[in-house]
Structures are given as C-alpha cells and as structure tokens.
C-alpha positions as CSV (number, residue, x, y, z in Angstrom):
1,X,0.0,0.0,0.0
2,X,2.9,2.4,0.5
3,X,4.0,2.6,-3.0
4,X,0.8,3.8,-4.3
5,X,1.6,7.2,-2.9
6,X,4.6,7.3,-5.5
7,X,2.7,10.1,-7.7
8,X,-1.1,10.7,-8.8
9,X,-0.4,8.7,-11.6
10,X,1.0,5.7,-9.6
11,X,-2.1,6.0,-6.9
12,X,-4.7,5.9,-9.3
13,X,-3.0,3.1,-11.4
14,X,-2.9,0.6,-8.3
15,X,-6.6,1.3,-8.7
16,X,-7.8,1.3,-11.8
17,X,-8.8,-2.4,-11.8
18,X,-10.9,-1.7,-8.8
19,X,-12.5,1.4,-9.9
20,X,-13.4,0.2,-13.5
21,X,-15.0,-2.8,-11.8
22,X,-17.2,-0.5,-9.2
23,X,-18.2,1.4,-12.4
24,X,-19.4,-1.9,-14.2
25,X,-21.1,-2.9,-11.1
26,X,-22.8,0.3,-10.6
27,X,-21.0,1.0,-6.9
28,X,-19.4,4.2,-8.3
29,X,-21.5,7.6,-8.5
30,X,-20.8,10.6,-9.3
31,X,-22.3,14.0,-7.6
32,X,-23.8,15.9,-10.3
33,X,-24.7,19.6,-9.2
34,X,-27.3,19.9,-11.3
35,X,-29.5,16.8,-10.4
36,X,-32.8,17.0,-9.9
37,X,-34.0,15.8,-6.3
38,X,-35.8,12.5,-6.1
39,X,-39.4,12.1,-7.3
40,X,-41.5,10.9,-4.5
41,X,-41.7,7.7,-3.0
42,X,-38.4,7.1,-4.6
43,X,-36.0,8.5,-1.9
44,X,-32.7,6.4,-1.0
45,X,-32.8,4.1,1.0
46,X,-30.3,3.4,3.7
47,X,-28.3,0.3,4.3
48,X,-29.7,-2.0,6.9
49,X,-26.0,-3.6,7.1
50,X,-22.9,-1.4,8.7
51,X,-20.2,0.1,6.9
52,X,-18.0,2.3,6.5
53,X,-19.5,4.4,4.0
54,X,-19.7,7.7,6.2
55,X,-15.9,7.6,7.5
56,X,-15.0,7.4,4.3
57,X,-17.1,9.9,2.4
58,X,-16.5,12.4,4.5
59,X,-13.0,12.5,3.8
60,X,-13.5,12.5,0.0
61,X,-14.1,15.5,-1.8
62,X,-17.7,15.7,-4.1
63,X,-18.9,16.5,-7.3
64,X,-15.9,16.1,-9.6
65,X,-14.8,13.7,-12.4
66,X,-14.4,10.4,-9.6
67,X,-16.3,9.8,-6.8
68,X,-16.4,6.1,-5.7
69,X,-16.9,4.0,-2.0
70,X,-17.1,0.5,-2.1
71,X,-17.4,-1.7,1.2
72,X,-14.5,-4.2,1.4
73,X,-15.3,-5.9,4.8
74,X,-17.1,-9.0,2.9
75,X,-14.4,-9.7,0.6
76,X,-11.5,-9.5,3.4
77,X,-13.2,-9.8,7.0
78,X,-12.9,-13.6,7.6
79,X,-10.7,-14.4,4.8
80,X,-7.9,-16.7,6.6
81,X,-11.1,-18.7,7.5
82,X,-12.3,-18.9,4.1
83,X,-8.7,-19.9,2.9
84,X,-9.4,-23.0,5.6
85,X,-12.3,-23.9,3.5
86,X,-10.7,-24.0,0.4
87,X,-8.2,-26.1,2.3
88,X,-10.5,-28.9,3.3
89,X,-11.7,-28.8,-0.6
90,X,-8.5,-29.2,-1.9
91,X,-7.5,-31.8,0.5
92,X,-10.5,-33.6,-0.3
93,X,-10.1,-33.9,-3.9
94,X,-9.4,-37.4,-5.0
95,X,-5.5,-38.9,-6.2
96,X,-4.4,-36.4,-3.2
97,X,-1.1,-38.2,-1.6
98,X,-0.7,-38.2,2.1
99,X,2.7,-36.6,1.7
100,X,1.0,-34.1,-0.7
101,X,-1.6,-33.5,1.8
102,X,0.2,-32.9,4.2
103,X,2.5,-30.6,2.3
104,X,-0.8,-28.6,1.4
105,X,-1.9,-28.5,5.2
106,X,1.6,-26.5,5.6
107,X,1.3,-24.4,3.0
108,X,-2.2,-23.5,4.1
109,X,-0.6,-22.7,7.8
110,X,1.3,-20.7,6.1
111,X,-1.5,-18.7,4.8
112,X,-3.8,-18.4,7.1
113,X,-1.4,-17.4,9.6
114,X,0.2,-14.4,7.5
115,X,-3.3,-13.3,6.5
116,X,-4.1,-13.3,10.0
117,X,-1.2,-11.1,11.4
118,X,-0.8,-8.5,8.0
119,X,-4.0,-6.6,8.9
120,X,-5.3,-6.8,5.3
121,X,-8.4,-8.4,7.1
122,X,-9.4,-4.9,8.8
123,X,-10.0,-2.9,5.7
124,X,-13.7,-2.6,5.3
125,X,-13.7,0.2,3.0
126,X,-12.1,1.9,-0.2
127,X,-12.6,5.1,-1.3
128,X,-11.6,7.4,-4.2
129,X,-12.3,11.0,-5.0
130,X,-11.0,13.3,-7.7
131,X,-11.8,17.0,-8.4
132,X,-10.6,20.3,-10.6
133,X,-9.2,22.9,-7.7
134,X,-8.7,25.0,-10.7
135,X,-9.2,24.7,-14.8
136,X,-6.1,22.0,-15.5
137,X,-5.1,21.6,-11.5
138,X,-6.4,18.9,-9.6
139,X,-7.2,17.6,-6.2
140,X,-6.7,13.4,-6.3
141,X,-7.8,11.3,-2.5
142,X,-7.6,7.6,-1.8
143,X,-8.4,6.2,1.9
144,X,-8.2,2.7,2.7
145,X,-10.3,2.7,6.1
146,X,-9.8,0.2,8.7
147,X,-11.0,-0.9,12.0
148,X,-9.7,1.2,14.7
149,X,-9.9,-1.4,17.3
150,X,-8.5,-3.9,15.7
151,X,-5.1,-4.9,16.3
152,X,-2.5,-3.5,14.2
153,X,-0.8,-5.6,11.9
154,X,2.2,-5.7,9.3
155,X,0.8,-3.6,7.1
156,X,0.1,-0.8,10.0
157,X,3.3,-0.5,10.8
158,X,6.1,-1.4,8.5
159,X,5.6,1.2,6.4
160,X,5.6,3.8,9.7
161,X,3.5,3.1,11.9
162,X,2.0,7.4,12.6
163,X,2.5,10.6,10.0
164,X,5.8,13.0,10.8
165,X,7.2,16.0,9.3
166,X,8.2,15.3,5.5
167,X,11.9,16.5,6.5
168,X,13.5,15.8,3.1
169,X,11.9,18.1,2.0
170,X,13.9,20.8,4.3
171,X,17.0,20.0,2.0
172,X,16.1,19.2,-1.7
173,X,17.2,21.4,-4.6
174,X,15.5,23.0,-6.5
175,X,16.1,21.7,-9.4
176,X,14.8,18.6,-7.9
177,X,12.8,16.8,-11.0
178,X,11.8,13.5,-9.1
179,X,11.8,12.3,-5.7
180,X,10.2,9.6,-4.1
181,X,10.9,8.9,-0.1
182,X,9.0,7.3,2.5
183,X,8.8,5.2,6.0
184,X,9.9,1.0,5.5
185,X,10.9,-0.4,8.6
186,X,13.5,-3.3,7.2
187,X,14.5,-4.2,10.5
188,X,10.8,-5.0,11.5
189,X,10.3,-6.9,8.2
190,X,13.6,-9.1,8.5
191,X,11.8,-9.9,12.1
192,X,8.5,-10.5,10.8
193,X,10.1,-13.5,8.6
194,X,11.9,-14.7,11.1
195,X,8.8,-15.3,13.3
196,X,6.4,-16.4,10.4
197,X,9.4,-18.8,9.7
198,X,9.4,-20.1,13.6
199,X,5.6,-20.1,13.5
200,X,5.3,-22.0,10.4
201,X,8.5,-24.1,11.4
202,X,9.6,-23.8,7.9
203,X,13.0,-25.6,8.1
204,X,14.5,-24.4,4.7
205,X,13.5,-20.3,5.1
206,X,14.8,-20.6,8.9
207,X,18.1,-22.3,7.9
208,X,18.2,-20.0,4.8
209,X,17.7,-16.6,6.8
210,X,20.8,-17.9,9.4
211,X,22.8,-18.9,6.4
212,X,22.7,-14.9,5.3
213,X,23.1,-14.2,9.0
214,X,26.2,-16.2,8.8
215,X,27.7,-14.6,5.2
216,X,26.7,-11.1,6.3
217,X,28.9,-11.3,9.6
218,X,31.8,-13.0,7.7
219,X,32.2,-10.6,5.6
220,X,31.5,-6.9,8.1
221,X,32.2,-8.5,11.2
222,X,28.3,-7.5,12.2
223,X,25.4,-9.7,11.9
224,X,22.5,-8.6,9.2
225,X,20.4,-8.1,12.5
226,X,22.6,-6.0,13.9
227,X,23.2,-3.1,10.8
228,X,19.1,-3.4,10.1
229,X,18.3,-2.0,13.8
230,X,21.0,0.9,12.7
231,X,18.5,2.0,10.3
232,X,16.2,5.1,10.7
233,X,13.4,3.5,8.8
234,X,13.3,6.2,6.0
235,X,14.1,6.2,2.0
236,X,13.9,6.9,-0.8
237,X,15.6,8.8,-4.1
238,X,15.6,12.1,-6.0
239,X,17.1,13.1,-9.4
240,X,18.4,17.0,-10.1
241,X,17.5,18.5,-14.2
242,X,20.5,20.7,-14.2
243,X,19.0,23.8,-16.3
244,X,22.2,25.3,-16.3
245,X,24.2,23.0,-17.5
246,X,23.5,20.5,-20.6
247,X,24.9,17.3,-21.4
248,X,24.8,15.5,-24.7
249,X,23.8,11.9,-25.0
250,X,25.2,9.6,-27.8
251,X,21.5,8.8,-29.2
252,X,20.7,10.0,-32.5
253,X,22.6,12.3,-34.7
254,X,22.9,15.0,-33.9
255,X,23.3,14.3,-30.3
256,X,20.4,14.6,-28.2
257,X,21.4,17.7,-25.3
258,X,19.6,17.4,-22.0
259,X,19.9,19.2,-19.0
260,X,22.6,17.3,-16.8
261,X,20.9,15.1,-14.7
262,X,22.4,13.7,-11.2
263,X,20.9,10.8,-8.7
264,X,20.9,10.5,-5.0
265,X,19.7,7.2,-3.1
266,X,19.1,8.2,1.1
267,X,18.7,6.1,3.8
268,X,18.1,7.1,7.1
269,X,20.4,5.2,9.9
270,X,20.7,5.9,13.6
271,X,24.2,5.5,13.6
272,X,27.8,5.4,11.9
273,X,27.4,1.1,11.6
274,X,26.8,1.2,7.7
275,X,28.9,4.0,6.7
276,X,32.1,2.4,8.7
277,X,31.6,-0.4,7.4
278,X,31.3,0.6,4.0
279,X,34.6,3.1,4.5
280,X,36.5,0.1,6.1
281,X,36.2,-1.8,2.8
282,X,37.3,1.2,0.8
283,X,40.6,0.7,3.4
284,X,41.5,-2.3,1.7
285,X,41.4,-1.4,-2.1
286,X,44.7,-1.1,-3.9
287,X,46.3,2.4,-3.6
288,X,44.9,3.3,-7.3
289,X,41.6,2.5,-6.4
290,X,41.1,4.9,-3.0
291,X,38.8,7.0,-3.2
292,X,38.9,10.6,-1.8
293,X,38.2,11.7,1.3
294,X,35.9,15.1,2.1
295,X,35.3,15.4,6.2
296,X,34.1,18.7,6.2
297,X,30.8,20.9,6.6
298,X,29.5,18.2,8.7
299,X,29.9,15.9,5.2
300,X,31.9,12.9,5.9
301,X,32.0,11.7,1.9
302,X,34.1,8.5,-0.2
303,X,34.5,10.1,-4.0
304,X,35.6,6.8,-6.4
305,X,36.9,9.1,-9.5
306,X,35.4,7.1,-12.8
307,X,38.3,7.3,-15.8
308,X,35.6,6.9,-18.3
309,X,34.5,9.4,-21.4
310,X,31.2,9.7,-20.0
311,X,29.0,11.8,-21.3
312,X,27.4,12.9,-17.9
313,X,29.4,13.9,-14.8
314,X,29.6,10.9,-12.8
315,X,31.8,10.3,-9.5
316,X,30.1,8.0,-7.4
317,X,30.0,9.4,-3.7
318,X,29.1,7.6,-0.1
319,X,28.8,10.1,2.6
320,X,27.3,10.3,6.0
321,X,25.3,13.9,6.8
322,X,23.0,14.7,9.2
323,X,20.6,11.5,10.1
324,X,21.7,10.2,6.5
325,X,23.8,7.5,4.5
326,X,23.8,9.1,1.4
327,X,24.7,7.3,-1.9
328,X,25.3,10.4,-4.8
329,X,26.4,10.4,-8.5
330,X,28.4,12.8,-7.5
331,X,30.2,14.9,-4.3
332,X,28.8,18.2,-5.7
333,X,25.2,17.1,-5.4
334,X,26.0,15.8,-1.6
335,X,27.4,19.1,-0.9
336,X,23.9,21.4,-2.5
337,X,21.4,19.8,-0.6
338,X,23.8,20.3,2.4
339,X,23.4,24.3,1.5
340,X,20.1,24.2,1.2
341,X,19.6,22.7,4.3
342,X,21.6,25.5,5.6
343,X,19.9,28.3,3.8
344,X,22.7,29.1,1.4
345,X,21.0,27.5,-1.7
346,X,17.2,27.5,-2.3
347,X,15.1,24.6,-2.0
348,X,12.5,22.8,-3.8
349,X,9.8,24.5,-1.5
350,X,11.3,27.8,-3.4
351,X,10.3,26.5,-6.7
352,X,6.9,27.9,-8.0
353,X,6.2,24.5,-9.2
354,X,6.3,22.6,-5.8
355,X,4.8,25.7,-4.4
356,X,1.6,25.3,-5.9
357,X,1.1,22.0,-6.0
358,X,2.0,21.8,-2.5
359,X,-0.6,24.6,-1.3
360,X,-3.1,23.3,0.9
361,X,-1.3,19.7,1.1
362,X,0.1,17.8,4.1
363,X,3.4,18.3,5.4
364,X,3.3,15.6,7.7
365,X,3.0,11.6,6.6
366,X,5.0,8.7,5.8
367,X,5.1,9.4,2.5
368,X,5.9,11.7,-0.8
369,X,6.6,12.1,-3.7
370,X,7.2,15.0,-6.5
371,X,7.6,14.9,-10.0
372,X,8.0,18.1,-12.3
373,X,6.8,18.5,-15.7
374,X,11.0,19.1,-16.2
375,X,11.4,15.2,-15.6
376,X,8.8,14.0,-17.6
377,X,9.8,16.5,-21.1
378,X,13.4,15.2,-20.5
379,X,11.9,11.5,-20.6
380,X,9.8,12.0,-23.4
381,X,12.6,13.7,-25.3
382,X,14.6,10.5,-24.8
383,X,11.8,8.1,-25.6
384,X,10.7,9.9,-29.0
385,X,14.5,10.0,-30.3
386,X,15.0,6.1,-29.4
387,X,11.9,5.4,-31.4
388,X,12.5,7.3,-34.2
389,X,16.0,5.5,-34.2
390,X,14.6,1.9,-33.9
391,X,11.9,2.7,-36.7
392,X,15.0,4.0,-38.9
393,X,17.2,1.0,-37.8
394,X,14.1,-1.3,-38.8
395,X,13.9,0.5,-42.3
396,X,10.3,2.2,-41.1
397,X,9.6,-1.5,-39.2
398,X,5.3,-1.5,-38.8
399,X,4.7,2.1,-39.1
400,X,1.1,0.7,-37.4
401,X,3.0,-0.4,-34.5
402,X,5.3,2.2,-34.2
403,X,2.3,4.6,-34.0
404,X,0.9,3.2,-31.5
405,X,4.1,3.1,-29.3
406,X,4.5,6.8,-30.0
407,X,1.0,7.5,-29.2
408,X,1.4,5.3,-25.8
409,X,4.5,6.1,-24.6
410,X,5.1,10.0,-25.6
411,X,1.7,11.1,-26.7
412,X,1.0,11.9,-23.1
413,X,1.6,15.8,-21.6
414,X,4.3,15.9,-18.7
415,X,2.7,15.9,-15.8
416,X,3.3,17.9,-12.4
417,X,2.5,16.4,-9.0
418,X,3.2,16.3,-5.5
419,X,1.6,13.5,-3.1
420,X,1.5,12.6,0.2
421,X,0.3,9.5,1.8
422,X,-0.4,9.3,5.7
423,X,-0.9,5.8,8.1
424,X,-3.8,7.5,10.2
425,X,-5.1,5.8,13.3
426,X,-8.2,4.8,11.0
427,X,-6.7,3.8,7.9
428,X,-4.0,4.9,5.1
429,X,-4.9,8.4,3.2
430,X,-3.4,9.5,0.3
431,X,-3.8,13.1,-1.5
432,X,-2.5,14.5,-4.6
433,X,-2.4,17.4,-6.2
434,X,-1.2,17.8,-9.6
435,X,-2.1,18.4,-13.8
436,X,-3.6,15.4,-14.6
437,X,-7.2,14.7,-14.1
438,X,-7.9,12.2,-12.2
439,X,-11.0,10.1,-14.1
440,X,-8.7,10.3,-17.3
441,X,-6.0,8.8,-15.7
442,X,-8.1,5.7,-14.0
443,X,-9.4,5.2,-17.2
444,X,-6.2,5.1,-19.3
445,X,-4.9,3.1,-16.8
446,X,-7.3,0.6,-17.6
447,X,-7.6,0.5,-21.0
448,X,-3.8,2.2,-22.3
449,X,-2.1,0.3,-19.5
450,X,-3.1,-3.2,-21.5
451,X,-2.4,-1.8,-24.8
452,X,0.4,-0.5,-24.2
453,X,1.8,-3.7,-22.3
454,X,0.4,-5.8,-25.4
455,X,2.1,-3.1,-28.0
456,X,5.8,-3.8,-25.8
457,X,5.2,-7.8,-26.2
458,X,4.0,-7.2,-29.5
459,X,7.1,-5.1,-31.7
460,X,9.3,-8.0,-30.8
461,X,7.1,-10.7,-31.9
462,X,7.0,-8.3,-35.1
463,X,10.3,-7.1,-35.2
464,X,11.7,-11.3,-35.1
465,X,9.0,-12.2,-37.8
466,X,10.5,-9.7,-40.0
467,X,13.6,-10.7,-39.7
468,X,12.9,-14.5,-40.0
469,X,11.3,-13.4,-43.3
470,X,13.8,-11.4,-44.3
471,X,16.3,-14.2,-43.9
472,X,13.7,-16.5,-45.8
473,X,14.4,-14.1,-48.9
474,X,17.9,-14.3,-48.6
475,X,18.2,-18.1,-48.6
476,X,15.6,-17.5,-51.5
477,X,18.0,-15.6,-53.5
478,X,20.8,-17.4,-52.5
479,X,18.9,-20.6,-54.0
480,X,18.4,-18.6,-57.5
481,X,21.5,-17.5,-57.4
482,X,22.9,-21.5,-57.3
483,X,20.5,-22.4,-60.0
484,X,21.6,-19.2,-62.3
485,X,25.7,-20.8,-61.9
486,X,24.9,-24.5,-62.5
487,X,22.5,-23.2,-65.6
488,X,25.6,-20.8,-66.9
489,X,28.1,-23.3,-65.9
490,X,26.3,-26.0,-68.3
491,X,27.6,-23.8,-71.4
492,X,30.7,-22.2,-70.1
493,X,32.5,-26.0,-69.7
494,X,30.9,-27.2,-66.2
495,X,33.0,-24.7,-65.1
496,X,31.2,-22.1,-62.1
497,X,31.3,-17.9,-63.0
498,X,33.1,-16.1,-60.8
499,X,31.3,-13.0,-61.1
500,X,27.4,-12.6,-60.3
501,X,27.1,-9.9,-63.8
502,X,28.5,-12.5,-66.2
503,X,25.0,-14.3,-65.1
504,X,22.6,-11.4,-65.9
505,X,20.9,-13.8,-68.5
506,X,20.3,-16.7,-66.0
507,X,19.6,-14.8,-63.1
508,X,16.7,-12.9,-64.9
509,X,16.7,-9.5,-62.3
510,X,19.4,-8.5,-60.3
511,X,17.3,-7.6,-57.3
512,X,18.0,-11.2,-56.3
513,X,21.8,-10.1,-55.6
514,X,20.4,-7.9,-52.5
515,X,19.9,-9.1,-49.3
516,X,16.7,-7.6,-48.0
517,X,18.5,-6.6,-44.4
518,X,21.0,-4.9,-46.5
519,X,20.6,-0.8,-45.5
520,X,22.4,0.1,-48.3
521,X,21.0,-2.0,-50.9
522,X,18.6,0.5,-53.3
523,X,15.0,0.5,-53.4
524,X,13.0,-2.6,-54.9
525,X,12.1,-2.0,-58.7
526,X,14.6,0.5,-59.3
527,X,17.7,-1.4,-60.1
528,X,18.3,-2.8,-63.5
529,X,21.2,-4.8,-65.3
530,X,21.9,-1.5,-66.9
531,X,21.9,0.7,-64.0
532,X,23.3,-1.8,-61.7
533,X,26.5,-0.8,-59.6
534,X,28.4,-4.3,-58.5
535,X,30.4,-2.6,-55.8
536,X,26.5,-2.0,-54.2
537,X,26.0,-5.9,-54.6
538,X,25.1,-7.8,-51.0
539,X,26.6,-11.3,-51.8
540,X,30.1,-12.1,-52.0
541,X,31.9,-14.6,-54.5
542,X,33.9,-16.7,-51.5
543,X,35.3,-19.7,-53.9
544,X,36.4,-19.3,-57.8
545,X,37.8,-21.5,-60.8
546,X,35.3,-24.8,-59.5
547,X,33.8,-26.9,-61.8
548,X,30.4,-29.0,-61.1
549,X,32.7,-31.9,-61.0
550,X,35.5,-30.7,-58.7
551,X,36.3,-33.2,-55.6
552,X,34.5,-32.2,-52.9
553,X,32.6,-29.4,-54.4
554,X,29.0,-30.1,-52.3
555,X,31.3,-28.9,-49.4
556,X,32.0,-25.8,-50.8
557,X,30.8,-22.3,-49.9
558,X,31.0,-20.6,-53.2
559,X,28.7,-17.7,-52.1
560,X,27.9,-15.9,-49.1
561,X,25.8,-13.3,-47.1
562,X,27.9,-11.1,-44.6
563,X,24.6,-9.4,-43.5
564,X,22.6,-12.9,-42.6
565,X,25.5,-15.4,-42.3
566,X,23.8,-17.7,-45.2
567,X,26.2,-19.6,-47.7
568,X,25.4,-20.7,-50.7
569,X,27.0,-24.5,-50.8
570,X,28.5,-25.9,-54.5
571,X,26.1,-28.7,-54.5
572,X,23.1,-26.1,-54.6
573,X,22.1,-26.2,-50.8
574,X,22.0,-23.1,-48.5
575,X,23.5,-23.4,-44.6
576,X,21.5,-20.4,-42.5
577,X,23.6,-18.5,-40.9
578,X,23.6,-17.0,-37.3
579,X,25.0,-13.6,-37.6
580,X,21.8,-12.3,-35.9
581,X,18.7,-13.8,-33.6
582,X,15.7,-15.4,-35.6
C-alpha cells in the first residue's frame, strides 16, 4: 500500500482495476450539481447492514470527475477462514497423496497465519475522489479505512507506523525533477520473517535466513540483524535536471542535449554502523583505487573518480550527513542539498512549481513524492529519439506499430504532482495534487495500460517475424543465385562464374543479388542490369575456378551473405547462418 503514494499517476494506477470494476457494477457515482431531487416515493434508501461508507465519504471531496466507495469488509473480514475452507476442498479432492496433503496442510498454515497477522483483514472500506481545484489543477484522495480497534498488523506499521514531518523536503534542490521517499521499517520486516518462519516451522527459510546471517557477519564483522536496527526506517531517491548545465547523449545524430541530470539514493540510519563499514572496505582497495576523502561541513563523503568518457558527470559518492547514509552520482550534489539545508541554496519549496502543487497539502506523513513537468519532457525527449532511431534502424519497421508506441508512450503531456500518503489511526490516506485529471487517468490506466503492455510484447514478436522473413528471402536468393551458376556453368565447360554480372541472363533481375536486411541495398524495382553498380551488390563470391565436378565441391561455400550469415553450398544447398537472432 505504501507505493501507491509514488505520484497521482501511480495511486490511481494501483486502482484502476478496482474502480473500473465498481463502475461496471454500478458502486461508483458521481455528484452531479445539477441533479434534480428524487421524485416521490423514490427516496434512497439506507443500508440495513454497517459500513464504513460515512468515515469514508467524508474525507473524500464531491462533485468532480471520480467519486467512488465500495465496502470491502465481505471480501477481506474472515478471509484466513475462508482460505481453511478452500483447504479442506483441496484436500478432499481425489488422487491427493498423504505426503501431498500434508504438504498442502503446511502451505495453508502458512497462509492463514500471514493473512491473520498483516492486517489486510481490517479494511472494510475503499474510497476514491477526484476534483478540478482549478481549470487543469487537480485535487486526487484515496483512503483505505480500517478498523480502529482492531489490532495493528504488518501492514500498519512497517511502512511507519503514525504521520511525521516530510523532513527531506527541508534539504532538496531546486532543481529537484523526481523524488520519491518514504517510511519502511526493514529491520521490522527481516523480524517478521523470522517469526512467520518459527511459527510455520519452515525448516528451509529458517536455515536460509541464518545462512545470510552467517555470510553477512563474515564478511563486516556485524550480523545482518545487527546493521538493520542501525536503520532510521526512512528512504527513498531524487534526481536533479540541471538547467544550467547541458549534457549530450550519444542517441541519434545530432546528439540529443539534456539538462545534466544527477541521482541521489538516502537512507536514514541511527548511527555510523553502515557508513564504517562501508569506509573500512574502501581501506582495503589497492592504492589506485582509493577513493577521496571530504570530512568537512558536517559531510563525511568517499569520491571513487570514474576514468571513463562519459558523457554525464559521474563520481560516485558515499557520505554520511545529518541522520543520513547518502549514496550520490556525484560529491557536488551531496554538498547542494547540504546548503540548502543550511539556507545558502534555495530549496525545492522555493520553486513555484512545488509551491503550488503543495498549497493546501500535508506536510506531515509517511510518505511523498514529487515529479515536475521538467522530468517527464526530459523522458519524453529520450523516448521519442530512441523510437524514431529503432523505426529507422528497422527501415520504417510496422509504421502501425510504431504509431501506436508513439502515441502510448510519448503522446502523453508531462505531468506535475506532488503527493503525500499518511498511516492515520483509522486507515491509510493519500492526496494529490497535480495536472492530470484524475477520471482520465483511471481510465487510461485501464484501458492504455493493456495496450500498451500488449504493443511492448508485441514489436518483438513483429520485429523477429521480420527478420525470419527477411532471412527466408535471402536463402531464397541465394537458392536462385545457385540455380543461375549451375545453368551458366552447363555452357561455359561445367566450369562455375566467378562473377554474379557475367549471369545477368540466367539470373533474370538483379534484385535477387540484394539481401533484403541490407541498409544500403537501393529500393525494390529501381535497379536494372543496366543501372546496376556491383560494388553496391550484397553477396560475395567466396570460392572461384570450381567446376560442377570438382572433388568435394558439395562442401563448398562458393557464395555468401555477410549481412545474414547464409552460404550458398556448390552442390546447390544453402546453410542459415547465425549472424543475428531469428
């Protein structure tokens, strides 16, 4: 549930399923202002069962593009005991082995007794609302309501267990493009295995998890329990757009220039454990490969220097400031959001951007993330230059299919949005705010989600058939090619030609001397004998001065393809080659 506060986008995706199915099954209305009240005798009527409908309408917002509840408590309150029931069926069915019966008790254990402890059981009710704060701005809620009284489980408190200040957000750039950080307790989770394990007495995952015990204290000296209770329970990542400075990447020609970007990965710790660690391996690297040392500014930082022509900056950085263990592309980057947590470099919550979408919002949670429209221009950028250099590398390849990857994948407007999601004492609550509208984006998750995943595992299937018929018509050629020199060598003394020309007669059209993967071959139908340039042919002569009588001539290559690999053999045969996949 904690990854669905990634972005607007990313929230509504992890619902689209559900939300398309409460609109099919009628559970989804939406407010319209102008609705005429209720005839008589037709007012609504009220449930005679309990739900949660009230807590969670009245923390959704009205009358815009979504407005949906639907009551979860039947499909989740009593599910461990339903898995028992499907036990017993399963178990029952006939041909079931004792051994495999018994294996399927376990695995049921197993189950019912995670089910039981992850507090997926106390959700009784989704819902989802999504309104225009402003033409093109919009205001995007998901609550996930549970029982108060129940007892918490996993799912209540490995991903932070109450909201806190977003403080992050005290110390990213401003040209922050994307960041994504939030509350996951590893320590707790490496200790919830461990007693599901016990519980379940799986013998293989408990004598697996000491085994990595085991490894991870041979090699730091400290046992895997041990650095996981040194973490804070906080992480997450951002990436800097560089407006100032550009980078060009090697895709395309000309180059494509992007502003230079630059990651950071964060993880809170409670201590020095990690970062020692990490600094006492760098000890033991030859002399060449020591990285430099920066103890300054309250920045203790490890700079490996990368010898490569890259074309972005890189110099991969470990450092330890403030509450974090910071792992940076780059020193420089380590050392900005150390200003602006200082007040000598502004912030993200100086941009305009994040200013508006943040209005109004949280600051408190477990919880962000940001994207800016900055981040999702540079992606498209990239994406529409790799596709129009596939569709050139494939000769044009299915201009259908490439359309529609075009239209999927960078037909779409950058978006802006800033989110926050919040483990309340009732439930998780997530709110966005951001340039997307949220009915459009349920329903393009739905139905250009599918497409588009069906379009990605399509374009191979296409791109291979091609090929494999392309290859078809070069072992085709190849084949007329053979039956052109045995024809010619009939009347020239049973004696093979040793150029392709000399054939022109038996060969009929010389567009059989181009391999169809060849880029440089010229266009079908506009080559002739009399136009025909034989430096431009595909095929190459590989064995002269055989006759059709020659010892060992059927083991021969007397042509061959450099493009496909194919050989033409002097008995007539062709051998594929493998010079590319098929």
């Amino acid at each position: 549930m904690k990854k669905l506060s990634i972005c607007p986008g990313s929230v509504l995706r992890g619902f689209s399923t559900f939300l398309v199915a409460i609109f099919l099954a009628g559970g989804c209305a939406r407010k319209e202002p102008s609705a005429p009240p209720p005839a008589a005798g037709t007012a609504a009527s009220k449930s005679a069962e309990p739900n949660s409908f009230d807590e969670v309408t009245s923390r959704l917002d009205p009358g815009g593009s979504i407005y949906g509840y639907v009551s979860t408590a039947e499909w989740l309150n009593g599910l461990s005991g339903r898995i028992g029931d499907l036990r017993e069926t399963i178990e029952g069915l006939p041909g079931v082995s004792s051994t495999d019966r018994d294996n399927i008790g376990h695995a049921f254990d197993v189950a019912t007794h995670v089910i039981q402890n992850s507090g997926v059981e106390d959700v009784d009710g989704v819902g989802v609302s999504g309104i225009a704060l402003e033409k093109g701005f919009y205001q995007t809620k998901v609550y996930l309501h549970k029982d108060a009284s129940a007892k918490p489980g996993y799912l209540w408190s490995v991903f932070g267990e109450s909201p806190h200040p977003l403080s992050e957000l005290d110390w990213l750039p401003a040209d922050t493009a994307l960041a994504v950080f939030g509350d996951l307790d590893l320590a707790k989770i490496w200790e919830i295995v461990g007693k599901e394990a016990d519980a379940a007495s799986i013998v293989p995952a408990k004598a697996a998890m000491a085994q990595i015990d085991a490894h991870v204290k041979q090699a730091t000296g400290t046992s895997l329990t041990d650095l996981l209770a040194s973490l804070g329970g906080e992480q997450g990542f951002m990436v800097t757009l560089s407006d100032s400075s550009k980078v060009q990447l090697p895709i395309g020609n000309p180059p494509l220039e992007i502003p230079e970007p630059a990651l950071l990965i964060a993880v809170k710790v409670k201590d020095d454990t990690l970062f020692d660690l990490i600094d006492k391996q760098f000890q033991k690297a030859p002399a060449q490969m020591q990285p430099i040392k920066t103890d300054e500014h309250g920045i203790r930082a490890r700079t490996i220097q990368v010898p490569l022509p890259l074309p972005i900056v890189v110099s991969p950085t470990v450092a330890r400031y403030g509450d974090y263990l910071i792992f940076s592309s780059t020193l420089e980057l380590v050392k900005k959001i150390a200003d602006v947590k200082d007040g000598k470099k502004p912030g993200i919550k100086t941009a305009p951007e994040f200013q508006r979408l943040s209005k109004n919002m949280p600051m408190d949670g477990n919880s962000f993330s940001f994207v800016s429209e900055r981040f999702g221009e540079a992606a498209r950028t990239i994406q529409e230059r790799m596709m129009t250099m596939q569709a050139n590398n494939n000769n044009g390849g299915n201009a259908a299919a490439n359309a529609l990857m075009q239209k999927l994948f960078t037909g779409q407007a950058p978006i802006s949005a800033f989110s926050v999601g919040s483990n309340t004492r009732d439930g998780w609550f997530f709110i966005s705010h951001g340039t997307r509208e949220p009915s459009k984006a349920i329903v393009l998750s739905a139905v250009v989600a599918p497409a588009a995943i069906a379009a990605a595992m399509a374009l191979p299937a296409l791109a291979q058939a091609k090929s494999r018929s392309q290859s078809v018509a070069c072992v085709n050629n190849l084949k007329q090619i053979g039956l052109a020199m045995r024809i010619w060598a009939m009347d020239h003394g049973d004696t093979f030609p040793t150029d392709f020309v000399s054939m022109k007669q038996e060969l009929g059209t010389p567009r059989v001397l181009f391999c169809p993967m060849d880029k440089n071959a010229p266009a079908p139908g506009t080559v002739t004998w009399d136009n025909l340039d034989p430096s431009t042919i595909s095929y190459q002569f590989v064995t002269t001065g055989l006759k059709t009588s020659s010892p060992g001539v059927a083991s021969q290559v007397l042509v061959r393809c450099p493009i496909d690999g194919n050989v033409l053999m002097g008995d007539g045969s062709v051998t594929r080659g493998n010079n590319r996949n098929r």
